[in-house]
Each structure stands twice: as structure tokens, then as C-alpha cells.
C-alpha positions in Angstrom: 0.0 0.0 0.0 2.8 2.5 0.8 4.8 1.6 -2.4 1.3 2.6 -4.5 1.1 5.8 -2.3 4.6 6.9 -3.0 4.3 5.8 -7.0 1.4 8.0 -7.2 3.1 10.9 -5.2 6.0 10.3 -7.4 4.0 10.4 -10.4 2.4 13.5 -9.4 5.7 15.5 -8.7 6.9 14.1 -12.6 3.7 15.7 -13.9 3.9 19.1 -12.0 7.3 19.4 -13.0 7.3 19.0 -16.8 4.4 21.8 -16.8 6.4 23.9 -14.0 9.0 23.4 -17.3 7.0 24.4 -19.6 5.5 27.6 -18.3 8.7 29.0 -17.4 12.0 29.1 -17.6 13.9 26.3 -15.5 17.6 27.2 -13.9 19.9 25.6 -15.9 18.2 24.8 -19.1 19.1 26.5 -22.2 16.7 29.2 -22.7 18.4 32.4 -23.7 16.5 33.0 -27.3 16.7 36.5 -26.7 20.4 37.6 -25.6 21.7 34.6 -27.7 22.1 32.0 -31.0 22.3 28.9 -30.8 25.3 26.3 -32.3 24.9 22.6 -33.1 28.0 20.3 -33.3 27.3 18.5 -36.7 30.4 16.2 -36.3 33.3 15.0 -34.3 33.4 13.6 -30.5 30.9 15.5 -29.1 28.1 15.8 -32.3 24.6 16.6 -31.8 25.3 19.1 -28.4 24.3 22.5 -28.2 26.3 26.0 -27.4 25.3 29.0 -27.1 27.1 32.7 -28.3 26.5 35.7 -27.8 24.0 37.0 -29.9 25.9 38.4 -33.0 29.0 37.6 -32.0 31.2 34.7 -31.7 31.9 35.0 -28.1 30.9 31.4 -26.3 30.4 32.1 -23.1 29.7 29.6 -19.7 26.9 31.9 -18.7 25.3 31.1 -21.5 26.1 27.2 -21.1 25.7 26.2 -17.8 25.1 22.5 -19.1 28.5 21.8 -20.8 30.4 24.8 -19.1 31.4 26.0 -22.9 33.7 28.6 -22.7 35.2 29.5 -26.3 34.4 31.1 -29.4 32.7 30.1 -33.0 35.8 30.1 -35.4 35.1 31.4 -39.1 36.6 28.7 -42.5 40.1 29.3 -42.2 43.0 27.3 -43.6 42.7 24.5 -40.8 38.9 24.2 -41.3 36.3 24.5 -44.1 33.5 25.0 -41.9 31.8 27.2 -39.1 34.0 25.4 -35.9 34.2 25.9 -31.9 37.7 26.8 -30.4 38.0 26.7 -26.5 36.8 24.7 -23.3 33.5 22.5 -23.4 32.5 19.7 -20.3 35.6 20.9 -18.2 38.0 19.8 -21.2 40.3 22.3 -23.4 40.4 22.2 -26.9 41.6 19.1 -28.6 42.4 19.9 -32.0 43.6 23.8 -31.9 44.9 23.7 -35.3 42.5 22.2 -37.0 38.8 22.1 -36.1 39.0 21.7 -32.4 35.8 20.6 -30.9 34.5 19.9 -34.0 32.1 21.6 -37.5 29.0 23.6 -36.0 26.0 24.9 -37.5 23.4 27.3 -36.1 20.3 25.8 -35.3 17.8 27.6 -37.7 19.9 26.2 -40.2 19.8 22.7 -39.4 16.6 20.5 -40.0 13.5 19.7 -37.7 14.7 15.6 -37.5 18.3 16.8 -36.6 17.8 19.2 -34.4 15.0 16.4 -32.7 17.9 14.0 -31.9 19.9 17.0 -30.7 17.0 17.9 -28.3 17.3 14.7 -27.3 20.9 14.6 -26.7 21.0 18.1 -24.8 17.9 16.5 -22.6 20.5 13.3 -21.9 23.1 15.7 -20.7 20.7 17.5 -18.7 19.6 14.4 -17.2 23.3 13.4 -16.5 24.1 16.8 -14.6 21.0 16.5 -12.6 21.4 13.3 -11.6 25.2 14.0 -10.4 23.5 16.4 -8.2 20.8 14.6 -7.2 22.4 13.0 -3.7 19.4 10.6 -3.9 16.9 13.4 -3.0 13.6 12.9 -4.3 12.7 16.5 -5.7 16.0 16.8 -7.4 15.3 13.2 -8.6 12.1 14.2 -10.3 14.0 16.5 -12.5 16.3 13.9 -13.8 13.4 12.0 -14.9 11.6 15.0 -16.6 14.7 15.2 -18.6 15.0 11.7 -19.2 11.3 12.0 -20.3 11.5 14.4 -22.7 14.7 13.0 -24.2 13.1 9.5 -24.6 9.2 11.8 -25.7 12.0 13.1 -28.7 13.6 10.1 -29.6 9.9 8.4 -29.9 8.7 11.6 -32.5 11.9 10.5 -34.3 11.4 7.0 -34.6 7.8 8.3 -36.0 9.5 10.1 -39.1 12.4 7.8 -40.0 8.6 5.5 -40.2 7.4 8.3 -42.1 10.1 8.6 -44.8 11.0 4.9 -44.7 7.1 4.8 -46.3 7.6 7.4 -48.8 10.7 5.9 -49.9 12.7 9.4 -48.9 15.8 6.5 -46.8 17.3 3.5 -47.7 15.6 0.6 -46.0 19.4 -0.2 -44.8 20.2 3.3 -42.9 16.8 3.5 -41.7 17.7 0.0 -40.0 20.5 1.6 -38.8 19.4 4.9 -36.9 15.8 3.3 -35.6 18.3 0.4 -34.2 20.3 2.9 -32.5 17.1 5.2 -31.7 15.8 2.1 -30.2 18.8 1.1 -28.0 18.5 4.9 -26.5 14.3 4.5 -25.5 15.2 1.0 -24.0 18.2 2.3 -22.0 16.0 5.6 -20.9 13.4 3.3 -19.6 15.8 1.6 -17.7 16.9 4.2 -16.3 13.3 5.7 -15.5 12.5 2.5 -13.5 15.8 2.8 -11.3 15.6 6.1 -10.5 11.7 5.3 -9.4 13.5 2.7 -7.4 16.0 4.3 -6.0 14.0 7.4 -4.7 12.0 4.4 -3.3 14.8 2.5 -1.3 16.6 6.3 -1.3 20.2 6.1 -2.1 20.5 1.8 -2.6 23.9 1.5 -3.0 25.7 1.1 -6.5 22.3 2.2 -7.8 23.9 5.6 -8.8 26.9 3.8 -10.5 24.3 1.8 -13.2 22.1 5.0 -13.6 25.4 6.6 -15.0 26.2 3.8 -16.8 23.3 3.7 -18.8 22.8 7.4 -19.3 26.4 7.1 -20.9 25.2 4.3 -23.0 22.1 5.9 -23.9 24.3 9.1 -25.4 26.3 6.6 -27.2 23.2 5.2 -29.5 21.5 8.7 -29.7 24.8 9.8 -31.2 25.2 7.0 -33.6 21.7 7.5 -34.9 22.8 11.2 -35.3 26.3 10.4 -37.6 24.0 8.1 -39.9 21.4 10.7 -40.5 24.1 13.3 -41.2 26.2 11.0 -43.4 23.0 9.8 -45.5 21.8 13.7 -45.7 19.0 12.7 -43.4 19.3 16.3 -41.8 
């Protein structure tokens, strides 16, 4: 009886939070439309996550990107790189490839399209999730907002998996790369359930130990497929 009491409370405290979300800004969250544009990495290690500049200019700064602690600049084509590229610090960890095109090729959101800038949604939501949960200490409120994030990352992944349908049926993808990327979309949705269920448990049983370790584990493994599914769609053109 007091394990359908609490899955109810806990249920209710999911639900209040994702429309607390949506009706206003959340601490944390990437909501600067106003002061700011918006980059998405379209290849290398970290492809599919979002920075933020300042708005017409090419300052990065960690203000703006409290979730991967960006702290850089968008770098013009130059003789190292053919593309729109970010320079500087991203998840605690200094550029890699100064020379060249360090983190990796971005491209500003507007200019990307509405299924590639889904699966980014739903890798920015992942990252969220894992930042949140790092912070969690097994309290239940802060809890509840890893699995809104995980939520809306796995609510993005399933409005993918619709449209690779979609354009599988109107013969727009290969019936080969579609395999590919609802394989890997797949893998993700599984994992985030997973992980939905343990975090349910673990505000349950509050803190069980090693729980925390396999929570991390999969949200790392969930990353890994989204990302996959993500360098398929942008190698095929599905973007």
C-alpha cells in the first residue's frame, strides 16, 4: 500500500514538474532566445550538443552554457577548417584539435533541419539528465528532475522513430540506414526506460547502494546510441 502511495506521489511531482517546465524558464536549461544563438555540433566527439554565443557575436560564453560549461568562441573557415568550428573549453576539457577544427564543424540551429535538431533535443535532454542526476544525492525532488529530462529525451527520440517511419514509407531513406538509426534510436528509448524504472526505485529504497553507478552507466550508453543515430542521418543527408 505505501509503495502505491509513494508511485502516485511520485508520479504527481513528474507531472507538476514538466508543466512547471514548460511555463517557465527552469535554472539551468538553455533558454536564452533572446540575448543569444544557438550552435549545433554536426560532427566530431561531441556531435549533436548545443552552445550557445552571444547574440551576433562569436563569443561562447559559460553563462550562456551552464550544461557543458562552454567557454570558447565560434571560429570562421580558415586554412585548418572548411566550416563554421568551436575553439576553446566545453565539459571541463580544453580544446583538442587547436589547429585544426578543435571541438568539431557547428551549425546554427535555424539552419539545421527539424529531425536533426529532434535528436539533438534529445541529446541536450541526456546531458541535462546526467548533470542532474550528479547532483541529485538521492533526494527525491531533485530526482524528479532527472526524470523529466530523461522523459522528454526519450518523448524526442519516440517523435523521431515516427519520421524515420514516415520517410521509410515514402521511400525518402534506404531501408538499410533506416535500420541503422531506428536500431540505434531504439537502444536509446530502451536504455531511458531503464533508467526511468531505477531512479523510481532508487527514490524508493533512497540512495540503494551502487544504484547511482548503473544510472550513469546507462545514461552514458544511452548518449552513445543517440549519437550513432545522429552520424548516420548526417552521413546519409538525413538532416
Amino acid at each position: 500500500m505505501l509503495r502505491l502511495i509513494f508511485q502516485v506521489l511520485f508520479a504527481f511531482l513528474i507531472t507538476y514538474s514538466l508543466l512547471a517546465a514548460n511555463a517557465q524558464d527552469t535554472e539551468g536549461f538553455d533558454d536564452f532566445e533572446e540575448d543569444s544563438e544557438t550552435y549545433i555540433f554536426i560532427d566530431g566527439p561531441i556531435v549533436g550538443v548545443r552552445i550557445n554565443s552571444v547574440l551576433l557575436s562569436p563569443i561562447v560564453p559559460p553563462d550562456l552554457n551552464p550544461n557543458t560549461d562552454a567557454d570558447g568562441h565560434i571560429a570562421f573557415e580558415d586554412k585548418g577548417c572548411k566550416h563554421l568550428h568551436y575553439h576553446g573549453f566545453i565539459f571541463d576539457e580544453d580544446d583538442p584539435n587547436p589547429s585544426m577544427c578543435g571541438w568539431g564543424k557547428v551549425s546554427l540551429e535555424t539552419e539545421l533541419s527539424e529531425n536533426f535538431v529532434e535528436l539533438s533535443s534529445a541529446i541536450n535532454d541526456e546531458i541535462i539528465a546526467q548533470r542532474l542526476f550528479s547532483l541529485s544525492m538521492g533526494e527525491i525532488d531533485k530526482i524528479v528532475d532527472v526524470v523529466s529530462s530523461v522523459i522528454e529525451a526519450r518523448n524526442d527520440l519516440s517523435r523521431i522513430n515516427g519520421e524515420i517511419n514516415k520517410a521509410l514509407k515514402e521511400k525518402r531513406i534506404n531501408k538499410k540506414a533506416a535500420k541503422k538509426i531506428k536500431r540505434n534510436i531504439l537502444c536509446a528509448i530502451a536504455l531511458d526506460n531503464e533508467v526511468f524504472d531505477m531512479l523510481v526505485e532508487l527514490a524508493e529504497k533512497k540512495n540503494e547502494i551502487g544504484e547511482e553507478f548503473l544510472v550513469t552507466g546507462k545514461l552514458d550508453k544511452a548518449l552513445k546510441c543517440k549519437r550513432k543515430a545522429l552520424e548516420i542521418m548526417r552521413k546519409i543527408g538525413f538532416i
